[in-house]
C-alpha positions as CSV (number, residue, x, y, z in Angstrom):
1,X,271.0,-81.3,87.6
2,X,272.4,-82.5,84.3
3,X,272.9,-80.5,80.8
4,X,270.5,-82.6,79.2
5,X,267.3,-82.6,81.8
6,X,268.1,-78.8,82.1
7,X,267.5,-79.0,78.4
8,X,264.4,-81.6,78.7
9,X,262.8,-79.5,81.1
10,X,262.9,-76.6,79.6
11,X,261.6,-77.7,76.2
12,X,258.8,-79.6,77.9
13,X,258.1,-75.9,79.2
14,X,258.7,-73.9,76.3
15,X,256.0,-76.3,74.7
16,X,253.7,-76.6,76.8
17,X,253.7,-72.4,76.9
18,X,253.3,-72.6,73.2
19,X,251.2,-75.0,73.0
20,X,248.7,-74.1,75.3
21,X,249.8,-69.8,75.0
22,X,248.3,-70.9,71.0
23,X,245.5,-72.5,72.2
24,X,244.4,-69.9,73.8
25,X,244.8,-67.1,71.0
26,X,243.1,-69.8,68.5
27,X,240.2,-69.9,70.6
28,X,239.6,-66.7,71.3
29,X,240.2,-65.6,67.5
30,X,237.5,-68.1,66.9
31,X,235.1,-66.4,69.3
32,X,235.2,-62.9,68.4
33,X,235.0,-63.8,65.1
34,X,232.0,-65.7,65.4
35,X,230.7,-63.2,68.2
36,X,231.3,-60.8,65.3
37,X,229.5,-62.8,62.4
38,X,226.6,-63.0,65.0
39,X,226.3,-59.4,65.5
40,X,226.4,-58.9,61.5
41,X,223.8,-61.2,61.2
42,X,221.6,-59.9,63.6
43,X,222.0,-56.7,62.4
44,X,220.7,-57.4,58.7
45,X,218.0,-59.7,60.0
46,X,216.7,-56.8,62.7
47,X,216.5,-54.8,59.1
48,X,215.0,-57.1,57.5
49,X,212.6,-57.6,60.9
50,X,212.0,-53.9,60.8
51,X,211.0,-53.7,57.5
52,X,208.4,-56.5,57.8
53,X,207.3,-54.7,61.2
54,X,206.6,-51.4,59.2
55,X,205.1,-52.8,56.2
56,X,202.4,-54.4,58.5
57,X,201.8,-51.4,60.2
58,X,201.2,-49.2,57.2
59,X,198.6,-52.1,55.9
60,X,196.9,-52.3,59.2
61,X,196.8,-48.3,58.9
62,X,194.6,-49.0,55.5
63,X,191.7,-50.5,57.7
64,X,192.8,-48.8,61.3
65,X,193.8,-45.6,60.8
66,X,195.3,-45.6,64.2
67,X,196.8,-48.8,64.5
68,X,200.3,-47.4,65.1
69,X,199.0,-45.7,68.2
70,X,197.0,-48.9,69.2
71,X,198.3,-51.0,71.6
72,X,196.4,-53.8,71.4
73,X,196.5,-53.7,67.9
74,X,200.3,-53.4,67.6
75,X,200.7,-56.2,70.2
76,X,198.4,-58.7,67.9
77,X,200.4,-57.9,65.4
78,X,203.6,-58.3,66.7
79,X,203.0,-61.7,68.2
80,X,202.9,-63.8,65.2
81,X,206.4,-62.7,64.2
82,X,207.9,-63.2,68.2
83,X,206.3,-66.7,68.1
84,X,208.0,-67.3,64.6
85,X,211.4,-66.5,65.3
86,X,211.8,-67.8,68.8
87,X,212.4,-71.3,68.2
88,X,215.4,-69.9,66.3
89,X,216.9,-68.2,69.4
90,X,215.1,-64.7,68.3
91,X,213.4,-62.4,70.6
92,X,211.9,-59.6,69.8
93,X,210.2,-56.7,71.5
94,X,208.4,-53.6,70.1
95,X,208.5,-50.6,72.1
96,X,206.8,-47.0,72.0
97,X,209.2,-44.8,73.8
98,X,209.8,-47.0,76.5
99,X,206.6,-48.7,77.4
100,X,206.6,-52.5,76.1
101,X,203.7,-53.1,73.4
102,X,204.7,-56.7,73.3
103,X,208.3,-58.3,74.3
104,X,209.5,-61.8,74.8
105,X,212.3,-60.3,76.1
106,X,212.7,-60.7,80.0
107,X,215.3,-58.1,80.8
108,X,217.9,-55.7,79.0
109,X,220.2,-52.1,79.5
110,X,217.3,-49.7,78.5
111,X,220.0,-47.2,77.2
112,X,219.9,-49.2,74.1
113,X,216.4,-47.4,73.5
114,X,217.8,-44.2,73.2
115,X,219.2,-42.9,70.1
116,X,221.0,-39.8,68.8
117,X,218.8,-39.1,65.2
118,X,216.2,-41.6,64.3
119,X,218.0,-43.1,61.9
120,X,220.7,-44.8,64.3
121,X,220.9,-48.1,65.3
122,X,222.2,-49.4,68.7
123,X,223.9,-52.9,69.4
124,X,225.1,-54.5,72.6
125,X,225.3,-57.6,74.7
126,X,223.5,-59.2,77.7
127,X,222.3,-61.8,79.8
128,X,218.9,-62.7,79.8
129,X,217.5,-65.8,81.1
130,X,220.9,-67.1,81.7
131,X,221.8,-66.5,78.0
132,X,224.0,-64.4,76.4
133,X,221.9,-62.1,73.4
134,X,222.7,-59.5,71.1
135,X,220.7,-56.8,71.0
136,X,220.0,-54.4,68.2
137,X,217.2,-51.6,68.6
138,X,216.4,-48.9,66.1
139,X,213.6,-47.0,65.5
140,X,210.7,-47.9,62.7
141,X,211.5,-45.4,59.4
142,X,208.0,-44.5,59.3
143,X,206.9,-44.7,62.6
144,X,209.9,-43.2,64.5
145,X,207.9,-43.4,68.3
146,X,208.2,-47.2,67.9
147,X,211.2,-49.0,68.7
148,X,212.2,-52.7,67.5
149,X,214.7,-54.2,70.0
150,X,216.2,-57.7,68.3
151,X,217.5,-60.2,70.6
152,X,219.8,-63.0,69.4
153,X,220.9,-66.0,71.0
154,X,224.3,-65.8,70.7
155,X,225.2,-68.4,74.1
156,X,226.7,-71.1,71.8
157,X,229.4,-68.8,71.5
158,X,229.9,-69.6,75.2
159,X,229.3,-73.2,74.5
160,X,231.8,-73.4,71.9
161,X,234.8,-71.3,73.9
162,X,233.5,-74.2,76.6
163,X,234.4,-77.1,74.6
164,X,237.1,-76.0,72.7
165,X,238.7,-75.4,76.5
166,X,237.9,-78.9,77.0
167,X,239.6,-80.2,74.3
168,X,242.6,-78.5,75.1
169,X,242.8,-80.1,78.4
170,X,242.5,-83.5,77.2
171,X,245.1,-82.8,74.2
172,X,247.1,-81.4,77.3
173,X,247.0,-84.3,79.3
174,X,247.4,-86.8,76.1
175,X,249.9,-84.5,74.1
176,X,252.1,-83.3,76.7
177,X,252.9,-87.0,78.3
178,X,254.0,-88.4,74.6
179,X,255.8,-84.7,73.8
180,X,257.9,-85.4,77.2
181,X,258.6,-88.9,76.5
182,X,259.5,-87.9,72.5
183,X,261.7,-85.2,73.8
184,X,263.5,-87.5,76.9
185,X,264.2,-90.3,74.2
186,X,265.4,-87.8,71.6
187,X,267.6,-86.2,74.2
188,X,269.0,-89.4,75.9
189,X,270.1,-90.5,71.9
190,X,271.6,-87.4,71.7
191,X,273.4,-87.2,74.7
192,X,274.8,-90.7,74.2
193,X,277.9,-89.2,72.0
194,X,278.2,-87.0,74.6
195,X,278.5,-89.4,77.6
196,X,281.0,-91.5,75.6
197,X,283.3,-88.6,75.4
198,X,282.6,-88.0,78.7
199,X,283.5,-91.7,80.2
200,X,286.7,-91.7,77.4
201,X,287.8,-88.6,78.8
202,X,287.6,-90.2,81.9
203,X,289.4,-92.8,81.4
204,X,292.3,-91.3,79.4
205,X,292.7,-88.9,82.1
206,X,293.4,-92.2,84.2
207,X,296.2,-92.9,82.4
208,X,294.2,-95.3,79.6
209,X,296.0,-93.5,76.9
210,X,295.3,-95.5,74.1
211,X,291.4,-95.3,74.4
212,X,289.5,-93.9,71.6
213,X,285.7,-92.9,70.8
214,X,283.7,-94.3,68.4
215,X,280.9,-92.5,67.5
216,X,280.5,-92.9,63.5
217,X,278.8,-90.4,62.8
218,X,278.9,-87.8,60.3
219,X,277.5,-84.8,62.1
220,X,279.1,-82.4,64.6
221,X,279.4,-84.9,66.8
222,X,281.2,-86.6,64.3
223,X,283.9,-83.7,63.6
224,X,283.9,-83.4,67.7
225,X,285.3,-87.4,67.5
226,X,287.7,-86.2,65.3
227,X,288.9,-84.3,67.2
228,X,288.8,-86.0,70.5
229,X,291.1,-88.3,69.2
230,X,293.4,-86.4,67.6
231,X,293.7,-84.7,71.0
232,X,294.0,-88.3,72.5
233,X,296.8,-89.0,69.9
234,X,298.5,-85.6,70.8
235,X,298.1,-86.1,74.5
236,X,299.3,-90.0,74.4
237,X,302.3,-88.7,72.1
238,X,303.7,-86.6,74.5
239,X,303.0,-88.3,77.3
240,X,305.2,-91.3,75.3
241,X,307.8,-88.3,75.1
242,X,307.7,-87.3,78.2
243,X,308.2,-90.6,79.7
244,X,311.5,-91.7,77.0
245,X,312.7,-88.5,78.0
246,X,312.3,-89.1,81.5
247,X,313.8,-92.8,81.3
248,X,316.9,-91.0,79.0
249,X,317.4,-88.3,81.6
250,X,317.4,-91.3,84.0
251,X,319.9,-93.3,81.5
252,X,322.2,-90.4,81.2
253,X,322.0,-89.6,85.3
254,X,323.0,-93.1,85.9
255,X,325.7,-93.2,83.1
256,X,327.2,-89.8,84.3
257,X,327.2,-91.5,88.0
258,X,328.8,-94.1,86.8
259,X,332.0,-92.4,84.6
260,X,332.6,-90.1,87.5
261,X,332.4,-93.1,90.0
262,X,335.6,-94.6,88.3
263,X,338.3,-91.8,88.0
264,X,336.7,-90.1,91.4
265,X,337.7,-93.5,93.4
266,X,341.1,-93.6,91.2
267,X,342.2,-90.6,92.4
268,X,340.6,-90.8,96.0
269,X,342.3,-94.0,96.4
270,X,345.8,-93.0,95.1
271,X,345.8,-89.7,97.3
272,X,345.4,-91.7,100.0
273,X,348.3,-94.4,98.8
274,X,350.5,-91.3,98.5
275,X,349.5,-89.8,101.6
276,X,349.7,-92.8,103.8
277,X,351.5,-95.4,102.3
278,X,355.2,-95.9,102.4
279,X,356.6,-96.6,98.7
280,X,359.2,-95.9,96.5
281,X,359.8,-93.1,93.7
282,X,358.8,-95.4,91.1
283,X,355.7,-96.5,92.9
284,X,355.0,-92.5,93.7
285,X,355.9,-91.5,90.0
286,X,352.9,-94.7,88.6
287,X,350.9,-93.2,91.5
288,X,350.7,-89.9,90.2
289,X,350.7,-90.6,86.6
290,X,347.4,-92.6,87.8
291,X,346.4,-89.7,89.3
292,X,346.8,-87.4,86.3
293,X,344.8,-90.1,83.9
294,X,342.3,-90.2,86.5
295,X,342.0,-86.5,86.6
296,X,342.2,-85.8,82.7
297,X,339.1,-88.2,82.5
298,X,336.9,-86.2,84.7
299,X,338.3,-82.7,82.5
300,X,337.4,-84.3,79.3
301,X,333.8,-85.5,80.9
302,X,333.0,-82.4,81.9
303,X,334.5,-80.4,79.0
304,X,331.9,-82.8,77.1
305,X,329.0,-82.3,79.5
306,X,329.7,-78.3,79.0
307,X,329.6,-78.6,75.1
308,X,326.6,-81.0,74.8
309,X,324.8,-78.4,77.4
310,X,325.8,-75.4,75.1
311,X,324.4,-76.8,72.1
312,X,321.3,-77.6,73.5
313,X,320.1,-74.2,74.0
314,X,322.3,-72.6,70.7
315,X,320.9,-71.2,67.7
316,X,323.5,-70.5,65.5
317,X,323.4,-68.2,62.4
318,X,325.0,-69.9,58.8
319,X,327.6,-68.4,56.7
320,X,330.0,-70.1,54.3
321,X,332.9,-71.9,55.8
322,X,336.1,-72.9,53.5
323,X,336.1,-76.6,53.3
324,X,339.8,-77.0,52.5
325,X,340.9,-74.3,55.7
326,X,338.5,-76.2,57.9
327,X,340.2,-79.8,56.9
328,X,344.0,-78.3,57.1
329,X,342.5,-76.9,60.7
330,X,341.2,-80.4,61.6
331,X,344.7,-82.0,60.6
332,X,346.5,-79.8,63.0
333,X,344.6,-80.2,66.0
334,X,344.5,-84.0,65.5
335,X,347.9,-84.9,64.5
336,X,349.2,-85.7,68.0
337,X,346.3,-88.2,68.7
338,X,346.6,-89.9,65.7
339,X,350.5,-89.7,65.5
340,X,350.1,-91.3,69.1
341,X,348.7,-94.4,67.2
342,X,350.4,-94.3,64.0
343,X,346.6,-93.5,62.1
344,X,346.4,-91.3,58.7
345,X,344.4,-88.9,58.1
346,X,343.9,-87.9,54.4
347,X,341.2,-85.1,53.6
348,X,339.4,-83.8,50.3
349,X,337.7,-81.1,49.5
350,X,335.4,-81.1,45.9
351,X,333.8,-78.3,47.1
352,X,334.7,-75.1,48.2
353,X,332.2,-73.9,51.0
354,X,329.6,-75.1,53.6
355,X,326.9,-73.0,54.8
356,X,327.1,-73.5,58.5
357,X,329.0,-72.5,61.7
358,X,332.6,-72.9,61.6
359,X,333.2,-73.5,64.9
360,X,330.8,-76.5,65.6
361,X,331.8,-77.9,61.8
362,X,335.3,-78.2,63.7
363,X,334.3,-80.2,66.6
364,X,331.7,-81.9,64.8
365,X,334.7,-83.6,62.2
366,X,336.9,-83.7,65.3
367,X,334.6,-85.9,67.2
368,X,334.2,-88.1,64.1
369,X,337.8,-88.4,63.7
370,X,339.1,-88.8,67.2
371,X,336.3,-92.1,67.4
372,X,337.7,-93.5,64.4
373,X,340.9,-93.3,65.8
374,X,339.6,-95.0,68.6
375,X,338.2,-97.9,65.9
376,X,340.8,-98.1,64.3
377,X,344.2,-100.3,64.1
378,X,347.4,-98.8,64.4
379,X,348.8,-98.5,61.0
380,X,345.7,-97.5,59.4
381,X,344.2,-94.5,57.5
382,X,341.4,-92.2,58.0
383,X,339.4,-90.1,55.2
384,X,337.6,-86.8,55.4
385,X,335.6,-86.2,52.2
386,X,333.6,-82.7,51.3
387,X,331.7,-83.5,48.2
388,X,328.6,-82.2,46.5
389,X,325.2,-84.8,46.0
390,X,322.0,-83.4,46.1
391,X,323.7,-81.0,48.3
392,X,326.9,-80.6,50.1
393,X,328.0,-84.0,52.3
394,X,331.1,-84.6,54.7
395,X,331.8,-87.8,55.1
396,X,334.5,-89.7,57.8
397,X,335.2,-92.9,56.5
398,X,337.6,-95.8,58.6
399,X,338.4,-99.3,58.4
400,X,338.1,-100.2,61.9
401,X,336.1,-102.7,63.9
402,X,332.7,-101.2,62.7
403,X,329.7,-101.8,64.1
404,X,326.5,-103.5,64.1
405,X,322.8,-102.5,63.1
406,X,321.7,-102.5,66.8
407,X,324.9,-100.9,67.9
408,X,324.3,-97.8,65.0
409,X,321.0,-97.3,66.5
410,X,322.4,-96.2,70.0
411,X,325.8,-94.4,69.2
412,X,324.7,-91.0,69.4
413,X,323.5,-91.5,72.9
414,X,324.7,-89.9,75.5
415,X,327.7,-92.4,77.2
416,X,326.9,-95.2,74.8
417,X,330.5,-96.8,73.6
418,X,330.7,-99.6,71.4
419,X,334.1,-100.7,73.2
420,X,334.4,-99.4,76.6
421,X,338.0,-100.8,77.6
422,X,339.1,-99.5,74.3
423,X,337.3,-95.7,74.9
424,X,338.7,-95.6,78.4
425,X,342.3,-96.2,77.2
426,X,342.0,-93.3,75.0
427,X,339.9,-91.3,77.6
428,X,336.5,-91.4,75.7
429,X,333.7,-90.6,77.6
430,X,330.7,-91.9,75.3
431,X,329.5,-88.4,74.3
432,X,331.7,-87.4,71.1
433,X,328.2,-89.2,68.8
434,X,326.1,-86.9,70.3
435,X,327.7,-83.7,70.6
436,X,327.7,-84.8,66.1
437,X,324.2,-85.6,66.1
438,X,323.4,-82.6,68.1
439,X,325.2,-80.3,65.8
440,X,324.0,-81.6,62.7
441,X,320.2,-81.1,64.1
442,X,321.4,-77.5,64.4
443,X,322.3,-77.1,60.8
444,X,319.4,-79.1,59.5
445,X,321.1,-81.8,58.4
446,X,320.8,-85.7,58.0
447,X,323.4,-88.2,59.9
448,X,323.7,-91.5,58.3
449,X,326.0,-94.1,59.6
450,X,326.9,-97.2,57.9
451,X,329.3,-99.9,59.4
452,X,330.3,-103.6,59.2
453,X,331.7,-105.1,61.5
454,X,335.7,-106.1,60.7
455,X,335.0,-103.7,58.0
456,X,335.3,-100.4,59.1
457,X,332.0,-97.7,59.7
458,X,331.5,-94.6,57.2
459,X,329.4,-91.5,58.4
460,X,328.1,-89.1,56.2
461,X,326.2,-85.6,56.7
462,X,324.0,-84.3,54.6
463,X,323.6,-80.7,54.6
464,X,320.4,-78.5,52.9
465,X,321.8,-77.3,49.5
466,X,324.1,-73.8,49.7
């Protein structure tokens, strides 16, 4: 069973509980109070009854001075009054202990005709006749061996509970029918939100990532849209990441595949030229220099793979590294390479220190400067700036081939080379870009490359201020 008939059915139940629980506490309020107003009354009308009984008696007494022991007489006078009040649903009955002098009442509990002091008065109820009475019986004040008993009809009490019964039926059978159709259309419009989020859900969790509810409203329902779709927008960002890391872990596999492929069949196929083939020393000696370039591709690969691994997972911890030691560093340890091609390198530093790691600064302006070597024309010069903006920058700056806009956006990934004949001959492997961009990420810093082509490329990083 669904959320929403579980709730339908038990509201129709709770209602019709209260509904009809009410109706019967409303009625039977109503009856005891009128059962109660019906005592009261007949109470002060058996006074007033009594009094009129007794005040006869005493003016009979004026010509019969035994008319309260007289039967007959008692009996004539009594009738008058019982013939008065019956057609108002009044019986009454006058009693001398407990012999009837004259009753119109057919039946009754004669314990109501004793009393504990004569000045008591006794009320109950009863059936007579079919009908349901009140009885009240005390005795006469003057006369305390006669007894009046006062019957009232009290049935449409009875009636009343009867119909009011009856009405509550038919408001059942009316009331309840609409109520459940009230509440199923109220609950269907309310669940509606509901099912939409249910059916989205649904869907997104078939892959329909770009799905969205629409709900406008402005209710909890409302904030719960919000918040669907933020979730959607969460879940279809990630899955976005997920899958472009996927296809770059794909990318990289196949490019890694690919620069091992080369200098793995180089060197397979010139071990087996040595090996098998009969040549001469200069052949061997070309052989084996073959060999070794082969060989020295797959050490720089893999000493590459190793550092781009190792910064991955690295959290480094700042402190101020000497701009103009760091430069005079990166002079000695590139001066062979760029000797090799007849490149300058001239370096400045306008500011003193770097908050960062000294180690990865190194290899970061290494990189840079080993790819603008590879850029650049023999003959030409290289510049390594450390200057303050709105915070400390290094900047590499060449005039080599540059590059274009749509080659700038993929340098710093993995294996990526803007001339790959060139970046073999100097044994590039594509990752020197990324091992940068990875360590600038790790200092918090911005790269910004900017390059023409036949112009030369400039690369600047922008660090957070010391």
């Amino acid at each position: 069973m669904k959320f929403w008939q579980k709730i339908f059915l038990w509201t129709l139940v709770i209602f019709v509980l209260a509904f009809d629980v009410g109706a019967y506490i409303l009625t039977t309020h109503a009856c005891e109070f009128h059962q109660q107003r019906e005592r009261e009354n007949g109470g002060r009308e058996q006074s007033i009854i009594l009094t009129s009984v007794s005040a006869r008696i005493a003016n009979m007494e004026r010509i019969y001075q035994d008319a309260s022991e007289n039967k007959e007489r008692l009996d004539a006078m009594v009738k008058p009054l019982t013939e008065y009040y019956e057609p108002q649903g009044v019986l009454l009955a006058l009693y001398d202990g407990e012999t009837a002098i004259g009753s119109k009442i057919a039946e009754f509990d004669k314990a109501l005709l004793h009393f504990t002091d004569a000045k008591s008065k006794n009320t109950t109820e009863g059936v007579t006749d079919g009908k349901r009475y009140v009885f009240v019986a005390s005795k006469l004040p003057d006369y305390p061996h006669l007894t009046l008993v006062y019957a009232r009809d009290v049935s449409q009490i009875d009636a009343f509970r009867q119909d009011v019964s009856r009405i509550f039926i038919i408001l059942n059978l009316v009331v309840i029918p609409f109520m459940a159709a009230a509440i199923y259309l109220l609950l269907r419009c309310m669940n509606r939100p509901i099912a939409q989020l249910n059916q989205m859900t649904s869907e997104i969790a078939s892959g329909a990532y770009d799905k969205r509810v629409r709900l406008n409203r402005r209710d909890e329902f409302g904030n719960l849209e919000k918040n669907f779709n933020l979730m959607a927008d969460s879940v279809k960002q990630h899955m976005t990441q997920l899958a472009q890391a996927a296809e770059e872990r794909q990318q990289f596999i196949d490019a890694l595949t690919h620069e091992m492929k080369t200098p793995m069949t180089a060197i397979l196929g010139y071990a087996e030229y040595l090996q098998y083939a009969k040549s001469s020393e200069p052949e061997r000696e070309l052989a084996v220099q073959h060999l070794y370039d082969s060989a020295l591709r797959l050490k720089n690969l893999s000493d590459k793979l190793l550092e781009l691994a190792y910064l991955r997972g690295e959290k480094i911890a700042l402190q101020k590294v000497d701009m103009a030691a760091l430069f005079q560093t990166l002079a000695s340890s590139t001066q062979q390479t760029l000797a090799a091609r007849a490149i300058t390198l001239h370096t400045e530093a306008d500011i003193p220190f770097v908050n960062g790691d000294e180690i990865l600064l190194l290899s970061m302006v290494t990189n840079l400067v080993e790819n603008a070597a590879k850029a650049s024309d023999p003959g030409s010069r290289i510049t390594v700036r450390a200057f303050q903006d709105d915070g400390p920058v290094i900047e590499v700056l060449d005039t080599g081939q540059g590059m274009t806009q749509e080659e700038i956006k993929k340098i710093t990934q993995p294996f990526y080379r803007v001339d790959k004949s060139r970046s073999r001959r100097f044994g590039g492997v594509g990752l020197g870009l990324a091992i940068v961009s990875q360590i600038v990420e790790l200092h918090g810093g911005r790269l910004a490359i900017d390059s023409v082509p036949g112009q030369g490329t400039r690369v600047r990083i922008y660090f957070t201020d010391c």
